[in-house]
C-alpha positions as CSV (number, residue, x, y, z in Angstrom):
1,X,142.7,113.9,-54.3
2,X,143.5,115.0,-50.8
3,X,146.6,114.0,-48.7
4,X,144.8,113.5,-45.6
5,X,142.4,109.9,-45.4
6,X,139.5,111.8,-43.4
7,X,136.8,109.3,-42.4
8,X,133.6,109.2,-43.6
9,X,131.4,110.7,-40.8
10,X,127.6,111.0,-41.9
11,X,126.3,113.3,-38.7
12,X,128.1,115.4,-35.6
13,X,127.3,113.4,-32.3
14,X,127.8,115.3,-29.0
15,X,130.6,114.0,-26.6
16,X,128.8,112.6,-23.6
17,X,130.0,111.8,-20.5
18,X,128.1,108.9,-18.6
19,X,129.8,109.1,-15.0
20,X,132.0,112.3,-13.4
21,X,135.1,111.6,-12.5
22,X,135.4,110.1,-8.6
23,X,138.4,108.0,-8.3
24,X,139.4,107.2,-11.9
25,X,136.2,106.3,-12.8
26,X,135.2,105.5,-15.8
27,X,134.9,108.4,-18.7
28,X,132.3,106.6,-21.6
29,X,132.9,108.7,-25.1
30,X,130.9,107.5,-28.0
31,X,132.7,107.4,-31.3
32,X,131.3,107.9,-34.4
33,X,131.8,105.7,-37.0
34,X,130.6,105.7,-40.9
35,X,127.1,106.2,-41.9
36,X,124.7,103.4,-41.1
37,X,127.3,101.8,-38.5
38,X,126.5,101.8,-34.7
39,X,128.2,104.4,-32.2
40,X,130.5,102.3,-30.0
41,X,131.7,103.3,-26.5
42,X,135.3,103.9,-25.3
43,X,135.4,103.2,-21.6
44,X,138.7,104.8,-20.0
45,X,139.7,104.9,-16.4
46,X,142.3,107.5,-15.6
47,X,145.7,105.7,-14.6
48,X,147.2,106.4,-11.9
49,X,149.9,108.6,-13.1
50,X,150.3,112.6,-12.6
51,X,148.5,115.1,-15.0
52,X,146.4,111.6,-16.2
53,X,144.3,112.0,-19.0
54,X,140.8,111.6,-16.6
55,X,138.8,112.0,-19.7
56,X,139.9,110.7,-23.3
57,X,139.5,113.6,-24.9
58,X,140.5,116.2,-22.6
59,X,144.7,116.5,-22.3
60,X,146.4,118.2,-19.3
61,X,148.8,121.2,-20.4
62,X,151.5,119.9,-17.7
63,X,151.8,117.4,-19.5
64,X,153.5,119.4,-21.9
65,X,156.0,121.1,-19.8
66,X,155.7,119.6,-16.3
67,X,159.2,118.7,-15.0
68,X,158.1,115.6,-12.7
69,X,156.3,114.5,-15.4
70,X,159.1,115.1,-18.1
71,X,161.5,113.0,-15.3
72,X,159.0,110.0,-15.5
73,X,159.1,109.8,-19.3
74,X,162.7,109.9,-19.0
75,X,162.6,106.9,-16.3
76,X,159.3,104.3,-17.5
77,X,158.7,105.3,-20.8
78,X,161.6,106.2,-23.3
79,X,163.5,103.0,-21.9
80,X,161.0,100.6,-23.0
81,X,159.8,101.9,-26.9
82,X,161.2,101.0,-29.9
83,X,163.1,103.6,-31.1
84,X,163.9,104.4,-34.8
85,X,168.0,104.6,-34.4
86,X,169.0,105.3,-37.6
87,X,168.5,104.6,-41.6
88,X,170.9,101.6,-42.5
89,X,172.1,103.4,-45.3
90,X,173.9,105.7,-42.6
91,X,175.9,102.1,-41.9
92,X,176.6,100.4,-45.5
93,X,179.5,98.8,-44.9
94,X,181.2,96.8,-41.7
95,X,182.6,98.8,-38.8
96,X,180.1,101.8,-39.5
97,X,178.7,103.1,-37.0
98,X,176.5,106.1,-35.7
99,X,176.0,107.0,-32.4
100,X,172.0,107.2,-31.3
101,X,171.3,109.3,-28.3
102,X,168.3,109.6,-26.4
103,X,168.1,111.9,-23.3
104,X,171.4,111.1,-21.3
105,X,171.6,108.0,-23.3
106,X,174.1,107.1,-25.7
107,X,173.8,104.3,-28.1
108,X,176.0,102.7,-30.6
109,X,174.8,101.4,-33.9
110,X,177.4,99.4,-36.0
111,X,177.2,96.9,-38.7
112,X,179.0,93.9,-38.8
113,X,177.9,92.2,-42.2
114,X,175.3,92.8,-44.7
115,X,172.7,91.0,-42.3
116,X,174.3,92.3,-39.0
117,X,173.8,95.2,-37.0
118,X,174.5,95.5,-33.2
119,X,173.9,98.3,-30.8
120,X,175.7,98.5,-27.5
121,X,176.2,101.4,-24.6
122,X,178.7,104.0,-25.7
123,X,180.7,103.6,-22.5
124,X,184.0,102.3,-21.6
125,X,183.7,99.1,-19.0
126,X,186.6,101.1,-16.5
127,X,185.4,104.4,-15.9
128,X,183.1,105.1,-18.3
129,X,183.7,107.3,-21.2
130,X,181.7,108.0,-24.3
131,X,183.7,105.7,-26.6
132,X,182.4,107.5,-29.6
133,X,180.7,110.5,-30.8
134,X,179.3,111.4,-34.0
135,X,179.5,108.5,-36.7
136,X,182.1,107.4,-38.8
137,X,183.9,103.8,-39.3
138,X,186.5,101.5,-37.2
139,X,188.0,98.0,-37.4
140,X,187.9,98.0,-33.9
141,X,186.8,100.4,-30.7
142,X,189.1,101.7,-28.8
143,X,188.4,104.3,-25.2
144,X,189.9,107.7,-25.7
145,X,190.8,108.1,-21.9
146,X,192.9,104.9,-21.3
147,X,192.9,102.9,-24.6
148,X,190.8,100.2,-24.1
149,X,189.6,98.1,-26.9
150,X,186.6,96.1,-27.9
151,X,185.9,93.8,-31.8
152,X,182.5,95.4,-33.3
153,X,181.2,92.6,-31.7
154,X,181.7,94.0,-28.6
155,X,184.2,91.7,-27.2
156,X,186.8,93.0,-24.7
157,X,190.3,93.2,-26.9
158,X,192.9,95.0,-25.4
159,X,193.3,95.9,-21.6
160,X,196.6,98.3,-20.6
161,X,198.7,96.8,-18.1
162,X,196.4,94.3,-16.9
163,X,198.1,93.7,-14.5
164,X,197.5,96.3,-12.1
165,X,194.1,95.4,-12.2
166,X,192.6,92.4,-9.9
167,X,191.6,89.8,-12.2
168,X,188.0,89.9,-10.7
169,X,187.6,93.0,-12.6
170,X,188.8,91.4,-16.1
171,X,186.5,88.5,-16.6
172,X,185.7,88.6,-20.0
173,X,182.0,88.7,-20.1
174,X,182.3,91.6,-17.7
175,X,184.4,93.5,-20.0
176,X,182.2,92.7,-23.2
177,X,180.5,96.2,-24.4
178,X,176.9,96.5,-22.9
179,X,174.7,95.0,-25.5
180,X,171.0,97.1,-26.4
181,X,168.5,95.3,-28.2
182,X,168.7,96.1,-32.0
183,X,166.3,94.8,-34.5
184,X,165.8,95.8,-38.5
185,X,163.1,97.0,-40.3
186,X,161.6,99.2,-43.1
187,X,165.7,100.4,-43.7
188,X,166.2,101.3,-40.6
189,X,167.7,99.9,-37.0
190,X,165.5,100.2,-33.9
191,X,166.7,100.0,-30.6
192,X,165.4,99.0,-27.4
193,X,166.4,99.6,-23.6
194,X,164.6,97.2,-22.4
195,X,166.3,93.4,-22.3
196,X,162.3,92.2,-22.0
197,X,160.8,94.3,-24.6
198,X,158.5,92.4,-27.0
199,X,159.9,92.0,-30.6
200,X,159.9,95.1,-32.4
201,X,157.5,93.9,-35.4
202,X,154.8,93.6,-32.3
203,X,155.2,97.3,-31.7
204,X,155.0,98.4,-35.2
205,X,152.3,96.4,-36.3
206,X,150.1,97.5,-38.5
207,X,152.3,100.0,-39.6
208,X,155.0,97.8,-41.0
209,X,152.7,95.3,-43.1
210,X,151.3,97.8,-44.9
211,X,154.3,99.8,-45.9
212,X,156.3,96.6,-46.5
213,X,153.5,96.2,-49.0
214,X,154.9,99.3,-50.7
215,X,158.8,98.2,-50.7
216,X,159.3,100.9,-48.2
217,X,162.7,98.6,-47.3
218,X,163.9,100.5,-50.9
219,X,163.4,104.1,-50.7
220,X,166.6,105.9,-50.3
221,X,167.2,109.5,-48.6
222,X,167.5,112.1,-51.1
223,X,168.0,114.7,-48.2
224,X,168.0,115.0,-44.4
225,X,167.3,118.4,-42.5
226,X,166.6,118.6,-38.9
227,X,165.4,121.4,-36.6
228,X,165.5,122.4,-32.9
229,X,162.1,123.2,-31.7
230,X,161.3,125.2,-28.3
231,X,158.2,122.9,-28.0
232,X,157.8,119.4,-25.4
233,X,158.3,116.4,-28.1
234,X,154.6,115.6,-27.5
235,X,153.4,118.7,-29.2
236,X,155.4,118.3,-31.9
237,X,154.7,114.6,-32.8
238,X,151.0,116.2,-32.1
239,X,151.0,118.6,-34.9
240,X,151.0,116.0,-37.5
241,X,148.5,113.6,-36.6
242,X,145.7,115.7,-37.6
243,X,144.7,117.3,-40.8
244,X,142.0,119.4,-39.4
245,X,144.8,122.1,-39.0
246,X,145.6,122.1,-43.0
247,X,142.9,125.1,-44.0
248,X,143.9,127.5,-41.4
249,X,147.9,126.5,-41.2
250,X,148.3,125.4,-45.0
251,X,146.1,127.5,-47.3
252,X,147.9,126.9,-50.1
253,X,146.9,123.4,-50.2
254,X,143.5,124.5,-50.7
255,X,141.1,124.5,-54.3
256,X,140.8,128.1,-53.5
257,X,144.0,129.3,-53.1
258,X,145.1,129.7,-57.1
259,X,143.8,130.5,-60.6
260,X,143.2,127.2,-62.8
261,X,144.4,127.1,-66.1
262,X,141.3,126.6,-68.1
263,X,142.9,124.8,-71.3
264,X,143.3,121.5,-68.7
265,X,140.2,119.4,-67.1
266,X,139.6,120.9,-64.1
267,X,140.1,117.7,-62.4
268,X,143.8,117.8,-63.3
269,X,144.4,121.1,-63.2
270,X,143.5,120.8,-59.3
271,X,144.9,117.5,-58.8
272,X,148.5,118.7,-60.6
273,X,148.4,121.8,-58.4
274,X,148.3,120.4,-55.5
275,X,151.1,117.9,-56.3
276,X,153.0,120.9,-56.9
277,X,152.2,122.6,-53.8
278,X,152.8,119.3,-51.7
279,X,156.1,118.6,-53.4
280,X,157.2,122.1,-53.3
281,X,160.6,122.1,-51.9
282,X,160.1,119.0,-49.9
283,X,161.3,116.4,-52.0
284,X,159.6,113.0,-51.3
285,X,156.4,114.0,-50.5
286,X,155.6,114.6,-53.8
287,X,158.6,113.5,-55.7
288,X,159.1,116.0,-58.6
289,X,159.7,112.9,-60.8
290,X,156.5,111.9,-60.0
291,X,154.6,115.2,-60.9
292,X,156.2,115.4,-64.3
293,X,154.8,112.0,-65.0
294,X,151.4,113.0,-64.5
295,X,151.9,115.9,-66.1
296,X,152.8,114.2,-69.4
297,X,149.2,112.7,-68.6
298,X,147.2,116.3,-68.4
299,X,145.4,116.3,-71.8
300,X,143.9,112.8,-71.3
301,X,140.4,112.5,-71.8
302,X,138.3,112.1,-68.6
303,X,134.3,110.4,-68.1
304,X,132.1,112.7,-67.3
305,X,130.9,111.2,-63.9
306,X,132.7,113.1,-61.4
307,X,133.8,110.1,-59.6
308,X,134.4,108.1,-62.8
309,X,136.6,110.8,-63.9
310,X,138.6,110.5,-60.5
311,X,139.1,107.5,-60.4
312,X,140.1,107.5,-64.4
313,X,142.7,109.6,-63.4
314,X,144.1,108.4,-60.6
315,X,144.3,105.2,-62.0
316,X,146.2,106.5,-64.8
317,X,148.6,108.1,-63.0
318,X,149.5,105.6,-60.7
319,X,150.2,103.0,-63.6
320,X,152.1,105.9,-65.3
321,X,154.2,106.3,-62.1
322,X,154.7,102.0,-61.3
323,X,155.8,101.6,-65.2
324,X,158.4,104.6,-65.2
325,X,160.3,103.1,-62.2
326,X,159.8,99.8,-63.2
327,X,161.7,100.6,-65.9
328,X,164.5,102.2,-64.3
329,X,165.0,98.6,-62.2
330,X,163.3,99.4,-59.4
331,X,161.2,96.8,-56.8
332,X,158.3,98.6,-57.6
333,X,155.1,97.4,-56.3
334,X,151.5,97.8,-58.1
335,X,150.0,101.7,-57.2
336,X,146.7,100.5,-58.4
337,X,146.2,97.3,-56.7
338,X,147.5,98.9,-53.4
339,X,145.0,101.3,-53.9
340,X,142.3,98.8,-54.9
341,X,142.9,97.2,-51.5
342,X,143.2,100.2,-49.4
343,X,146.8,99.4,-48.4
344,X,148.9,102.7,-48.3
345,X,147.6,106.0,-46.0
346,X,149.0,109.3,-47.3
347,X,150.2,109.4,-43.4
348,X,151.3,106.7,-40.8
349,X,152.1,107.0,-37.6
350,X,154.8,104.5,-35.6
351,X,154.3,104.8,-31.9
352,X,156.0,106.7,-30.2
353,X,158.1,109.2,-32.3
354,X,158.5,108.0,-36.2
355,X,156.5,109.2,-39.3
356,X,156.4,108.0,-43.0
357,X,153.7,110.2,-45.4
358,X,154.2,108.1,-48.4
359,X,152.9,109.6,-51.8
360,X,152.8,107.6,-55.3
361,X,157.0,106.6,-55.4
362,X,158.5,108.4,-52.8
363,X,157.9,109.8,-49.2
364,X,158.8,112.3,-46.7
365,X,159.9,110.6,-43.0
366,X,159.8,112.2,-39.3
367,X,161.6,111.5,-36.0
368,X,161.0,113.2,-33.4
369,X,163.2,113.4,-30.2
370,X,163.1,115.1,-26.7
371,X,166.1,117.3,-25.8
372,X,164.3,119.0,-22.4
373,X,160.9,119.6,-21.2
374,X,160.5,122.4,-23.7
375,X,162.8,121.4,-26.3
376,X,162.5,118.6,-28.9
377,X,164.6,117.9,-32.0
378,X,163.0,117.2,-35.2
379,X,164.3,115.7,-38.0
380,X,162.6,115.5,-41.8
381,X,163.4,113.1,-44.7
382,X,163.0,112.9,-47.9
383,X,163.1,109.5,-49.4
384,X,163.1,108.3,-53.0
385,X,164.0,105.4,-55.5
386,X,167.1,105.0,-57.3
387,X,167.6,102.5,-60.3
388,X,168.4,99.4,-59.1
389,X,166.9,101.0,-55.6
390,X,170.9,101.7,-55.3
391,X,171.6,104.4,-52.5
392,X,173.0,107.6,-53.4
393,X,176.1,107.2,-50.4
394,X,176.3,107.9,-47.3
395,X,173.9,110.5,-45.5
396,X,175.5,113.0,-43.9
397,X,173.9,114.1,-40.7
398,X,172.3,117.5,-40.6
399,X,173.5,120.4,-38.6
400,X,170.1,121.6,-37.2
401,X,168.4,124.6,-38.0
402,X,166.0,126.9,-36.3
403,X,162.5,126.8,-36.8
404,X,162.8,130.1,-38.7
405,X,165.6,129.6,-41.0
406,X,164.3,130.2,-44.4
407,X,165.4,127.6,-46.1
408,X,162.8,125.2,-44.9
409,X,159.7,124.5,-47.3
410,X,156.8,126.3,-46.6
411,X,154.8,123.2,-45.7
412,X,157.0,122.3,-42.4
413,X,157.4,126.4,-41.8
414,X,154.1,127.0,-41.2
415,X,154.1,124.0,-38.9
416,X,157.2,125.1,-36.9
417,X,155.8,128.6,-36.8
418,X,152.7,127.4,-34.9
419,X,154.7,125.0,-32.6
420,X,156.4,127.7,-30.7
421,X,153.1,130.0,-29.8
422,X,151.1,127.1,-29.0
423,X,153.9,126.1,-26.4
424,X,154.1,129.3,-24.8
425,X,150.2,129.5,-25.0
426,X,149.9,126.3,-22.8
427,X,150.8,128.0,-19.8
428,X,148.1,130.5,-19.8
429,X,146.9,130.7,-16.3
430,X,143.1,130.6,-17.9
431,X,143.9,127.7,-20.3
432,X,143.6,123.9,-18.5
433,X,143.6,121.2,-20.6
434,X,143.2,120.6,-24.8
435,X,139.8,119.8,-25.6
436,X,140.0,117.0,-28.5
437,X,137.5,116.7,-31.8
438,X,136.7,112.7,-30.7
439,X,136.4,112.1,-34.2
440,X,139.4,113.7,-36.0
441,X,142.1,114.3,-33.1
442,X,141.6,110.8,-32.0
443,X,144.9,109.9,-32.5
444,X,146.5,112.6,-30.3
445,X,144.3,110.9,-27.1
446,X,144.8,107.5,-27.9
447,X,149.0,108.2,-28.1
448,X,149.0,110.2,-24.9
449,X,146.9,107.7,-23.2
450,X,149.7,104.9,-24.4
451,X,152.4,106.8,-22.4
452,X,150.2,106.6,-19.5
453,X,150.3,103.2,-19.4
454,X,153.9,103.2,-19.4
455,X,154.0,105.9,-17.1
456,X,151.7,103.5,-14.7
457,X,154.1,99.9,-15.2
458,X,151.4,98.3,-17.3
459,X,152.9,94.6,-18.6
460,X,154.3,94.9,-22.3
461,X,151.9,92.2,-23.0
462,X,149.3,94.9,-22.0
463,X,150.5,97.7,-23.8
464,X,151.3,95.8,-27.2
465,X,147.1,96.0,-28.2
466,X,147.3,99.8,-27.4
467,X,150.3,100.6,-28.9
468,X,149.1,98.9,-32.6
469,X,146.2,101.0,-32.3
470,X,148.6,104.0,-32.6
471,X,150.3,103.0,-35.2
472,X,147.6,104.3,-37.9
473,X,147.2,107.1,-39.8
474,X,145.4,110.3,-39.0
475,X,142.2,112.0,-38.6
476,X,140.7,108.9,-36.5
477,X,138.6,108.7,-33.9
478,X,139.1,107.9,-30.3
479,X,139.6,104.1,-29.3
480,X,139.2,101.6,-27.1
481,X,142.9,101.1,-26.2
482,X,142.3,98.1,-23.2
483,X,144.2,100.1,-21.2
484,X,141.6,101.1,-18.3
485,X,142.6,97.8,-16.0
486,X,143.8,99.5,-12.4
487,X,147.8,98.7,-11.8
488,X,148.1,100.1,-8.3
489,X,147.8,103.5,-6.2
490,X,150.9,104.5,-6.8
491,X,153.4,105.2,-9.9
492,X,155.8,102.5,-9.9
């Protein structure tokens, strides 16, 4: 059983390139694609943005650290995504809020009712104060610099000494907090700068089908850690949409890297150690009540066929695992027919900064934020079920921790120990630009191409098709993202 979905490649094709770059001209990569099937051709034209990717599976290393180019994220890209806000558990009850920030932005979150949640600009209509910081609860909102006060549904309630003011200045719509679009999904709020945005299931599409398939609406943090990374946010989120990294960077993860105890099918033995290893310290990515289940499973007896014996097992455990929560009064859905139908990837990716890796109950969850140019704040999950998929309280957000600090797992240590040398390595005078596997590290140049077409002003209705084919697992090939139409000479 391996954690990483690889596609089935049958031979190695060379990546050829059919015209030179003049102009943004067109770059033509063949992908390859499962035995038998064709080779089909990705045509990109660069977009006229700086440090472009000119060729789809080549990446500028300003990109990574360029300050104009950091600027123009901060202006045409981060306020038009979707942006996971925060899990609704951090807001169970009315008047809870958090406070989201992105950049120099700050957001507030706050339920109203059990189907309500609104998001609005944390500043005061006079002058402008943060009205809140942190999270916590209120009845009502109220300025810290002149006492101000607005309902949770953002409606001006209290002005001191109106009278002072001229009444053009007090209209009531005027005064009403700055709404931000908020929508729900997958237990969690999403937010939105942009008044014209698409709906936010557009954006996360295909993503949220097939986790809703998996009741991902009723896993439930178990813990929350975060960590401050030296790195630019797009190096970060990069790190994790590949497994080709996983022999070098996680050995442990490997057949090879332990002694099998020869009283137990070697199939298990294998499979159970690498739950282990997967899980170790790291909560939902292999829930440890899901590895005691299949261990209560080790001495069944197994076909001989190799991949009779597989699938024997991996049947059985996944019926072992949806009758134990079942049990417990959990929404559980059907391992084995979401397996049967190819539903669930061990990792999915939601353009531009989220991450669930989902395995057998539970699941570990990313979001990844910029802070600076070089510095990018990175916060892990782990998510469960409860009986009666009942939360466990309030999460209290974590204080974060450097990418050192011993207490993180070994799995994202040995991430966050690569992260740092690779961003100091990018500005080796002799290094230029990253040079992608197109079959494998698709997913890095199809995302990075995405922000070029925000970077560039493409429509919404343009970047919708592009940004669904982000929103996949890993280890994929390069695609066709519909994204090579020209939009001018110049960045709007």
């Amino acid at each position: 059983m391996s954690l990483f979905g690889r596609r089935v490649v049958g031979r190695r094709f060379e990546l050829a390139i059919f015209s030179k770059i003049r102009n943004r001209s067109p770059i033509v990569i063949p992908i390859a694609e499962a035995e038998g099937e064709p080779m089909t051709e990705v045509n990109w034209t660069p977009l006229p943005v700086p440090w472009a990717v000119r060729a789809a599976d080549r990446i500028p290393k300003q990109r990574y650290y360029d300050l104009e180019f950091y600027a123009l994220e901060a202006e045409l890209f981060w306020p038009r995504v979707w942006q996971m806000a925060c899990r609704l558990e951090e807001i169970p009850s009315r008047g809870d809020f958090v406070e989201y920030e992105i950049l120099d932005q700050s957001i507030i979150v706050v339920r109203l009712d059990d189907d309500t949640v609104r998001a609005y600009y944390n500043s005061c209509r006079h002058r402008g104060m943060k009205i809140v910081e942190g999270s916590g609860s209120r009845r009502n909102f109220v300025c810290p610099f002149h006492g101000w006060c607005w309902g949770l549904d953002g409606a001006s309630t209290f002005v001191l000494r109106p009278e002072i003011f001229d009444q053009g200045n007090l209209g009531a719509d005027d005064l009403r907090l700055a709404p931000v679009r908020c929508e729900l999904w997958g237990g969690c709020a999403w937010i939105n700068l942009d008044d014209d945005a698409p709906p936010l299931r557009d954006c996360v599409e295909p993503f949220a089908s097939r986790h809703d398939e998996w009741n991902v609406e009723a896993l439930r943090v178990e813990w929350w850690k975060s960590c401050l990374l030296p790195v630019n946010w797009k190096l970060a989120t990069a790190a994790f949409m590949e497994g080709y990294h996983v022999p070098q960077t996680h050995p442990q993860l490997l057949p090879s890297s332990h002694t099998p105890d020869p009283s137990i099918h070697p199939l298990i033995e294998m499979s159970l150690h690498f739950m282990r290893t997967l899980g170790s310290g790291m909560g939902g990515m292999t829930h440890e009540n899901d590895v005691r289940i299949a261990e209560g499973l080790q001495n069944m007896s197994l076909p001989k066929d190799p991949a009779e014996a597989m699938a024997a097992w991996r049947g059985a455990v996944n019926d072992a695992v949806t009758t134990w929560h079942r049990a417990r009064g959990c929404d559980f859905p059907d391992l084995n027919d979401l397996d049967r139908r190819g539903v669930i990837d061990p990792i999915g990716f939601c353009f531009p900064h989220y991450f669930l890796l989902p395995q057998y109950s539970s699941a570990s969850s990313y979001r990844i934020r910029p802070l600076g140019p070089q510095e990018t704040l990175f916060e892990v999950w782990s998510l469960t079920r409860y009986p009666g998929d009942q939360s466990q309280g309030r999460p209290t957000p974590p204080e974060p921790l450097a990418p050192d600090d011993p207490s993180w797992p070994a799995i994202p240590a040995q991430d966050f120990s690569n992260l740092p040398r690779q961003q100091k390595g990018l500005h080796a005078k002799g290094f230029e630009y990253m040079r992608l596997s197109n079959q494998v590290e698709g997913l890095i140049s199809n995302f990075e191409r995405v922000i070029d077409g925000f970077l560039a002003g493409m429509p919404h209705e343009q970047l919708v098709g592009a940004i669904q084919k982000t929103n996949t697992t890993i280890d994929v090939p390069i695609a066709d993202l519909g994204l090579s139409e020209r939009v001018g000479s110049e960045v709007r």
